[in-house]
C-alpha positions as CSV (number, residue, x, y, z in Angstrom):
1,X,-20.7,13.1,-10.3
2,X,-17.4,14.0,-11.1
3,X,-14.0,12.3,-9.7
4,X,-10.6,12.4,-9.6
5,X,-9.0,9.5,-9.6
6,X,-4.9,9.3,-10.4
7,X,-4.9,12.6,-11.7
8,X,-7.6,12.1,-14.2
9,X,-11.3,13.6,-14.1
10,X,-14.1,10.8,-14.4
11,X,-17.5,11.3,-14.6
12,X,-19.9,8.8,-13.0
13,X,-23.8,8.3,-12.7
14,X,-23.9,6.2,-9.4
15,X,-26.0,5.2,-6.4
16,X,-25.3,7.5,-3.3
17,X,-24.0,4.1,-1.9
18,X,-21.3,3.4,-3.5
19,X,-18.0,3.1,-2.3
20,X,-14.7,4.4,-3.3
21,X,-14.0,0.8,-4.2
22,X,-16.8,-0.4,-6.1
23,X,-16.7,2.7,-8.4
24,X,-13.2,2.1,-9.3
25,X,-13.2,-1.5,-9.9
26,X,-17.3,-1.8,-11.5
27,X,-17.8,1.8,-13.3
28,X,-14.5,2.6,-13.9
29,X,-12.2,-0.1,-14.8
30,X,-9.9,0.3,-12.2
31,X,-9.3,-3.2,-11.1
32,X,-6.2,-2.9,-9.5
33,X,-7.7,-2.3,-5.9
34,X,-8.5,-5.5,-4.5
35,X,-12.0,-6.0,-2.7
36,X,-11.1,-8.7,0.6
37,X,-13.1,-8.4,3.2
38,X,-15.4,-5.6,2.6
39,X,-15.7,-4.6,5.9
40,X,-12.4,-2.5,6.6
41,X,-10.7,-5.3,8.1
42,X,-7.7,-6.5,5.7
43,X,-6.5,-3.7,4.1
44,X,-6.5,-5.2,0.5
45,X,-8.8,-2.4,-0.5
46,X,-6.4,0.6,0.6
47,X,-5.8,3.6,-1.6
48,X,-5.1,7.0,-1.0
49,X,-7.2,10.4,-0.9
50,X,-5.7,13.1,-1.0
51,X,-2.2,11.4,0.2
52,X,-3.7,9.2,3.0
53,X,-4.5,6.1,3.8
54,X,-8.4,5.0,3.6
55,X,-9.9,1.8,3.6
56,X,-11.9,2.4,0.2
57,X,-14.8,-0.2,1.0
58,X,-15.6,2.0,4.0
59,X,-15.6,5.2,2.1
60,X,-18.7,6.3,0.3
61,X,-17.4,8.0,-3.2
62,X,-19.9,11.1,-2.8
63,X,-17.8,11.9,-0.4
64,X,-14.8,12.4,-2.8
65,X,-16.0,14.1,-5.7
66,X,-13.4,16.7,-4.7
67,X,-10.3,14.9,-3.4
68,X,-7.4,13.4,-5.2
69,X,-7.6,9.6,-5.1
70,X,-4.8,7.6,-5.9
71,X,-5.3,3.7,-6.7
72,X,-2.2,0.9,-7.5
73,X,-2.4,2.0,-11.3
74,X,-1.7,5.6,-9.9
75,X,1.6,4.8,-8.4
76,X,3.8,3.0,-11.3
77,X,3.4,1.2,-14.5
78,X,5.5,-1.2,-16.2
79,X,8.6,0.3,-16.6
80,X,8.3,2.5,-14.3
81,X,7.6,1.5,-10.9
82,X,6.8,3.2,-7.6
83,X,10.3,2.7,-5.9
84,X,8.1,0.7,-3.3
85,X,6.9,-1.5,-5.9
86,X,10.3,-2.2,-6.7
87,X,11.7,-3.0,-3.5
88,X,8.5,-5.4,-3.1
89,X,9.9,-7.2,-6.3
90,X,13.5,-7.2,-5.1
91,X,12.6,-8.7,-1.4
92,X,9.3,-11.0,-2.6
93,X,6.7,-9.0,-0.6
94,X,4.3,-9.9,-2.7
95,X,3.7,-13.7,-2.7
96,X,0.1,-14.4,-4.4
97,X,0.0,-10.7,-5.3
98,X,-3.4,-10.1,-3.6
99,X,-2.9,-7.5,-0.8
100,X,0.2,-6.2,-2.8
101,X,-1.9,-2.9,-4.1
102,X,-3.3,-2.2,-0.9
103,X,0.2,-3.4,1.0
104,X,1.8,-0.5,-1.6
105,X,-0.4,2.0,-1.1
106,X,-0.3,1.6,2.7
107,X,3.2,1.6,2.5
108,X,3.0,5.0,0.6
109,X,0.9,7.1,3.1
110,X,3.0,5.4,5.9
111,X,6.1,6.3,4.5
112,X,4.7,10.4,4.3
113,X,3.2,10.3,7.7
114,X,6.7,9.0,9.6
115,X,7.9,12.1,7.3
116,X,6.0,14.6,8.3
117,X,6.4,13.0,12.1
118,X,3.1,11.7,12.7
119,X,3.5,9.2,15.8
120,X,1.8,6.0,16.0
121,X,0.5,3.8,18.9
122,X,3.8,2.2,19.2
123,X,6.3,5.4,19.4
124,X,7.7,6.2,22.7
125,X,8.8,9.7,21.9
126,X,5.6,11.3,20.5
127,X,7.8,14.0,19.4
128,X,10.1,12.6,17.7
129,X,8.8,9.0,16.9
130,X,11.7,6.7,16.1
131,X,11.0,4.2,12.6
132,X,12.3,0.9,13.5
133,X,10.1,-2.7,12.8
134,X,7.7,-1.9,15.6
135,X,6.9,1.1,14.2
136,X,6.5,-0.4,10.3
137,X,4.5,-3.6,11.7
138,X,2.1,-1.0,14.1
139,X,1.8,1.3,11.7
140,X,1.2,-1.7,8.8
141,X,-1.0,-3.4,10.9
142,X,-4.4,-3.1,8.6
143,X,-3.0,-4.4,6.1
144,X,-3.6,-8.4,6.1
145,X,-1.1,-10.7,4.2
146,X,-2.3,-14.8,4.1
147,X,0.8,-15.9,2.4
148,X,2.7,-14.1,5.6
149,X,5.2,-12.3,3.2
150,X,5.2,-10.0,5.8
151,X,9.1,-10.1,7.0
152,X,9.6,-9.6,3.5
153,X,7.4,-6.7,3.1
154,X,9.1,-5.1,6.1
155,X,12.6,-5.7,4.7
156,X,10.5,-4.1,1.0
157,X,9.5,-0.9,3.4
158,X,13.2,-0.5,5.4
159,X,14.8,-0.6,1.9
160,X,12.8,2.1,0.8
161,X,12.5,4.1,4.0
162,X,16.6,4.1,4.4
163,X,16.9,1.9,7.6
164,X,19.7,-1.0,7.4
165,X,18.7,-3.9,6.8
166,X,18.2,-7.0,9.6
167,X,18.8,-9.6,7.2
168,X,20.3,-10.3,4.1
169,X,19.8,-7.4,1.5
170,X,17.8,-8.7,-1.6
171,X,20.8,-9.2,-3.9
172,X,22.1,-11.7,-1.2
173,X,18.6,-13.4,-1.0
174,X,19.1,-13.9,-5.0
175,X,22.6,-15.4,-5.0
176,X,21.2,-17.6,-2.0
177,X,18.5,-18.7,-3.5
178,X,20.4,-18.8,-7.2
179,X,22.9,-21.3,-5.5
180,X,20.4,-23.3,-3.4
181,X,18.4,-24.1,-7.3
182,X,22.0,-24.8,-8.6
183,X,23.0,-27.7,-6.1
């Protein structure tokens, strides 16, 4: 079979079974997508075909042979990070760094669906759906964080997205937390 994954073609011999998420991580090398819960619950699995969201330990990869997946590795590399990625850095939505790939990925098909003006469960104008924190936490909702970096991730996602800031910006954060080490 024959996949796409981040823009390059891969050829696998699997079982009919196999998810999106086990052939990335145990035929192809492509670690970066987290397996949590296996059962679609906590989002750490979360890449994106063909620009949305999926949960990939749900999703059988026969299924894809001709869609676009995109994993964590797709997104940025070092030096050159998915502007999501580097807001996560700036505002510490990452913690222990295990939901971060799905948390980004999320974030990415969230971010294009609020574009295109997709409403969730928590808009009240179905027309024109409003992005404010409900909106980010509704829409972020399958994606599980233990550490609970999530008012960080949110502050990560309204950096990104354009929206003021609640809190502190991240730069402020720093010099906060420079002077609390240097007292």
């Amino acid at each position: 079979m024959r996949f796409t994954i981040n823009g390059r073609a891969y050829d696998a011999d699997i079982d009919l079974r196999t998810s999106i998420l086990d052939l990335c991580r145990e035929h192809l090398g492509l670690t970066g997508t987290k397996k949590g819960c296996d059962h679609g619950q906590c989002g750490a699995c979360t890449v994106l075909i063909n620009g949305r969201r999926v949960n990939s330990c749900l999703t059988l990869a026969v299924m894809h042979q001709d869609d676009e997946v995109t994993t964590i590795e797709g997104l940025g590399q070092v030096g050159n990070l998915h502007p999501i990625q580097e807001a996560s850095v700036r505002h510490d939505g990452y913690h222990c760094g295990y939901c971060t790939p799905g948390q980004v990925c999320s974030t990415v098909g969230m971010l294009d669906e609020v574009a295109k003006g997709w409403p969730s469960h928590a808009s009240r104008d179905l027309a024109a759906p409003h992005f404010d924190d409900d909106e980010i936490s509704e829409r972020m909702s399958g994606n599980l964080c233990r550490c609970g970096a999530y008012p960080n991730i949110v502050d990560a996602i309204r950096e990104v997205a354009g929206i003021a800031s609640k809190g502190r910006t991240a730069d402020e954060k720093d010099a906060a937390m420079a002077s609390e080490v240097m007292a």
